[in-house]
N, C-alpha and C positions, 0 to 999 in steps of 0.2 A: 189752133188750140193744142196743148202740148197732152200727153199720156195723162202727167199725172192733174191735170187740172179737167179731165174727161173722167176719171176714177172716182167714185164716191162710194164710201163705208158701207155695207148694206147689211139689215139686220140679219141674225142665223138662222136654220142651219143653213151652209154653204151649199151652192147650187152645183155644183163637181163634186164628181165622184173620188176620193181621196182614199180610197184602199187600194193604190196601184201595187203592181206586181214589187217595187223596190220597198216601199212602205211597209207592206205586209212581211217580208222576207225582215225586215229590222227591226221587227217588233219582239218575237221569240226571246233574242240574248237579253233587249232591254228588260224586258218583265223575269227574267229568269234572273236576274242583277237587280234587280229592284229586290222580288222574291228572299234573296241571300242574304241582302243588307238588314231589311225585316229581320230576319231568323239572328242575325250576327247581334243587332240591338237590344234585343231581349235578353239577350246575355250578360248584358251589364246590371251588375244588381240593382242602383237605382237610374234610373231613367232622364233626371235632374243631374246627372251628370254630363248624357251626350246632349240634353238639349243644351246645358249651360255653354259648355268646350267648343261643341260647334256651332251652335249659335251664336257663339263671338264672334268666330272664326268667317259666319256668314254674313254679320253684318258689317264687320271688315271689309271684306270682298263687295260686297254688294253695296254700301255706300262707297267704295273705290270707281267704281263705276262712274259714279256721277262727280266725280274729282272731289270726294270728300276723303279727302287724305288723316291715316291716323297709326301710329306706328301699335302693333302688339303690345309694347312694355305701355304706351299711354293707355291704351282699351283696358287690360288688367286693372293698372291704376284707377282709373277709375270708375271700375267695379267695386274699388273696396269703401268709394265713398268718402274719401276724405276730404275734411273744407280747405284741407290746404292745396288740393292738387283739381280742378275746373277746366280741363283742358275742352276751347269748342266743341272741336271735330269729332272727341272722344265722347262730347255729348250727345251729339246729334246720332253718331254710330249707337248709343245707351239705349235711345231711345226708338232705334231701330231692333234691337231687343228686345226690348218692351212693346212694341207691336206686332212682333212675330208671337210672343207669346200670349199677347192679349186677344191673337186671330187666331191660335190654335188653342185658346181654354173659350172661347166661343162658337166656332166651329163645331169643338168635342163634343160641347153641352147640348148643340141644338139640329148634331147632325147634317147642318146644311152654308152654303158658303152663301150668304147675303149679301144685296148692296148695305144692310146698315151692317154686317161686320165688316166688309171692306171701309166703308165710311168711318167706323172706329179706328180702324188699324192705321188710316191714314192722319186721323184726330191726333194721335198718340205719336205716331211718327212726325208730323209736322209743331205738333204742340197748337193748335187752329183747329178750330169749328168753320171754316169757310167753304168747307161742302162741295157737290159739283163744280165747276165753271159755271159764269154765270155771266160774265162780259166776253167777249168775243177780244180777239188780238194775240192769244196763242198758236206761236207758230214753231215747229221742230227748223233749228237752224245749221248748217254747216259750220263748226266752232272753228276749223281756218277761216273761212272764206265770207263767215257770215248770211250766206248765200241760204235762202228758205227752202230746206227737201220734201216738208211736207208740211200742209196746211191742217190739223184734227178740226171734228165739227166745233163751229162757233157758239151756237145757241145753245140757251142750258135745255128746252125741249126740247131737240134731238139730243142730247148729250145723254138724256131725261132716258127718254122713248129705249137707246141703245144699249145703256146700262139696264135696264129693265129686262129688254131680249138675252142679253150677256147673262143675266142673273136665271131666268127660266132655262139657259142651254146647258146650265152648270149646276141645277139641283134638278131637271127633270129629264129621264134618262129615256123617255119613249120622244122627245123631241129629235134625236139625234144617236143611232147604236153602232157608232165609233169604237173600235179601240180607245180606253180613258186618255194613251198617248199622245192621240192624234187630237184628240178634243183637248187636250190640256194644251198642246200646240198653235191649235186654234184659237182657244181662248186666250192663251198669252198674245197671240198677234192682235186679236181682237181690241182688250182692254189698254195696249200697249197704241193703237188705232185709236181710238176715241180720246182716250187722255184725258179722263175726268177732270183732274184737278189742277188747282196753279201750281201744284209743286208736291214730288214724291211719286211721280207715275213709276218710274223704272222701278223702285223698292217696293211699291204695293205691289205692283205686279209679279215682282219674285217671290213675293210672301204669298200671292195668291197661289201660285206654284205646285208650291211644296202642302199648301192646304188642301188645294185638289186631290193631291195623291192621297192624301189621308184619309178625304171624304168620299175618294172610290176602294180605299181598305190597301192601298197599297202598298203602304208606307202606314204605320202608327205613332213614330213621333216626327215630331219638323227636325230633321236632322239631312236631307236629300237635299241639296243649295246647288245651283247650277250657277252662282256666280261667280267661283272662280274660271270655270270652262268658258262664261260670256268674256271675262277678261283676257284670257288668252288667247280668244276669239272675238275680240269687239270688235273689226271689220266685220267681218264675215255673219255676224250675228245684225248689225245693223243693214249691211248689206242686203241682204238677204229681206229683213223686214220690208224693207224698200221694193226690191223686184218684185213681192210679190203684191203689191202696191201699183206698180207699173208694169211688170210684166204675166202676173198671176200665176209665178212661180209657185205654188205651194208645195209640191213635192219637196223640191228642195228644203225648203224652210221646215216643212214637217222631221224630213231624214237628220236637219240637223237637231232640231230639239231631241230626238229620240237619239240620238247616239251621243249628245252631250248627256242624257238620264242616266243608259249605261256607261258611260266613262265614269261619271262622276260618283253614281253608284259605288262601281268596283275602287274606286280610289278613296268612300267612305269606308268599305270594308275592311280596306287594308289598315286605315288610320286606327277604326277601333280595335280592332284585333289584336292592333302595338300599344293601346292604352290598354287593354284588356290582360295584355303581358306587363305591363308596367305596374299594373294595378295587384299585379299575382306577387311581383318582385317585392313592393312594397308591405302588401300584408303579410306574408312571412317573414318578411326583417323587420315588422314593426310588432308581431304576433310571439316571436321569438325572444325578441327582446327590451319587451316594455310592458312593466304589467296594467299601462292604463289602454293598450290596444282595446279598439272596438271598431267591429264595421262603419259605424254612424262617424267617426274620427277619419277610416281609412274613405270614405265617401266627400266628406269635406275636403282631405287634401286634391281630390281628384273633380270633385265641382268645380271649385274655384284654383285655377293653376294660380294666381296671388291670392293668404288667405288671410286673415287679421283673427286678432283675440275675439271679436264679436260674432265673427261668424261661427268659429268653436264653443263658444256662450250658448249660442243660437241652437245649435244643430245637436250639439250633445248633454246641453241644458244644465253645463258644471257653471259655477264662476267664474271672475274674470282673473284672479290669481292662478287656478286649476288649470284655464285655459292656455295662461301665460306661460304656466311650468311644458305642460305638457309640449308645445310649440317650440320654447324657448331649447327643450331639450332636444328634441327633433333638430335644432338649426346647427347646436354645439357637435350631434355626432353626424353632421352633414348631409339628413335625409331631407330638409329644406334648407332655402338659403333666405338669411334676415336680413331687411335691409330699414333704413329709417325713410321716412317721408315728415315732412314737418316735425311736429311732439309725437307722432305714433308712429309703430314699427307694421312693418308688413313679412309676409314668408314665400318664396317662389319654393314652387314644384319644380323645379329646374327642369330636369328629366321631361317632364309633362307640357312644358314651354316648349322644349327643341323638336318635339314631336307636332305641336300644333304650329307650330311657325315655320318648318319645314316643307309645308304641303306648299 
């Protein structure tokens, strides 16, 4: 009988001791880089901006993962909604959006990370009420080779039983007094391990993430995404899942989540920091020289890098003429660029594009 068919899932906390001398030593920079990003965030005046910018930006990445390919210029599009432009891929990424934000205004409200707001997040994300597993026949396979690397539990009572322990390790803090790091580590291998559903484990799982850090105060908006780091690293990240599956690697597997936290961290810091200057560049040439400048105007071009006459409607609450002029004029002295889509025009933040498509 082979390693991995002697390995079976077992409920938490972990029976090893997981604060080794390397573990401990990598946690400092991490939370000192988390810390900074925190303090960097709040600096943006509305908040509805980093979630909007990078939370495309993550569900980009993190539906890439699972080979749901969608180019930037299609994700903008359609954000702005329009019946002429339906692209799949850009749907399903939409709506990967929509459950990051549906798991962090649930979350917020109730202080605590559930199986029923995971169970929503995943509702939303797949567009399906079909709930745990519940038939047996999932199996994680080798996409060359086809060849099965790991078996997750079959029945929906274990499946049951496991997400229940997952949920008590993740809202009750005297079960387990981890570094949040290490336990968010853990719990990503864990729910990534059991693999509730027919479909969307990888993206709830990154959505549970960045919810984690939230619900230990670590982070306060979902703007931390470690899915570009998995991308650059998806050997080594699924690798990894695996030894410690067959060979009860954890160290490893722990060292890499926490130094893809701090990577990614310092590389959000840097991104906002250059929107946060772009953002400065803008309202002084739009403060300068426009008398319909307003915060709530300079906020809208900076939400939405694609923006439309309705969402200026929206947010500044003028007409749909007032909004056209004001846009319209912005595009003629080249502070955005117009483009058309079917019968309606859109406006890129250019500037604000090459920043978020750069990373």
């Amino acid at each position: 009988m082979s390693v991995q068919e002697k390995w079976e899932l077992m409920e938490l906390p972990l029976k090893i001791d997981l604060e080794t001398r390397q573990i401990l030593k990598s946690l400092p920079s991490a939370h000192a880089a988390l810390a900074e990003l925190k303090g960097i965030a709040s600096t943006i005046p509305n908040q509805n901006i980093l979630i909007n910018t990078l939370g495309l930006q993550e569900a980009k990445d993190s539906s890439a993962i699972e080979n749901i390919i969608t180019t930037h210029d299609d994700l903008y599009k359609s954000e702005l909604n329009l019946d002429t432009f339906k692209p799949l891929n850009a749907k399903e990424v939409q709506n990967y959006i929509s459950a990051l934000k549906k798991g962090y205004e649930l979350t917020s409200q109730s202080g605590l990370l559930t199986n029923r707001i995971i169970l929503e997040i995943q509702e939303v994300l797949e567009e399906n009420t079909a709930g745990f597993r519940k038939l047996p026949g999932t199996a994680l396979k080798n996409a060359a080779t086809g060849e099965t690397i790991y078996t997750p539990p079959q029945d929906f009572d274990t499946i049951n039983r496991l997400m229940a322990n997952l949920e008590n390790f993740m809202n009750d803090p005297a079960i387990c007094d981890y570094d949040p790091l290490i336990k968010m580590a853990i719990i990503h291998f864990q729910f990534e391990s059991i693999h509730p559903f027919y479909d969307g484990n990888g993206r709830t799982g990154r959505i549970i993430n960045i919810l984690y850090l939230i619900l230990e105060k670590l982070q306060t908006l979902p703007i931390l995404y470690l899915s570009s780091y998995i991308i650059n690293h998806k050997s080594d990240y699924y690798r990894l899942l695996q030894e410690v599956r067959e060979k009860n690697f954890w160290e490893e597997w722990v060292l890499f989540m926490v130094h893809g936290i701090e990577k990614t961290s310092r590389e959000t810091i840097d991104l906002i920091i250059k929107i946060r200057e772009l953002m400065m560049i803008y309202k002084y040439k739009l403060r300068d020289n426009y008398k319909f400048y307003s915060q709530d105007l300079l906020n809208n071009l900076f939400k939405h890098p694609y923006t439309k006459i309705e969402f200026v409607v929206n947010d500044l609450n003028v007409s749909r003429i007032t909004a056209a002029n004001y846009l319209n004029k912005l595009a003629e002295d080249g502070l955005l660029k117009k483009e058309k889509l079917g019968t309606g025009n859109y406006y890129i933040n250019v500037p604000l594009v090459e920043l978020l498509t750069r990373r």
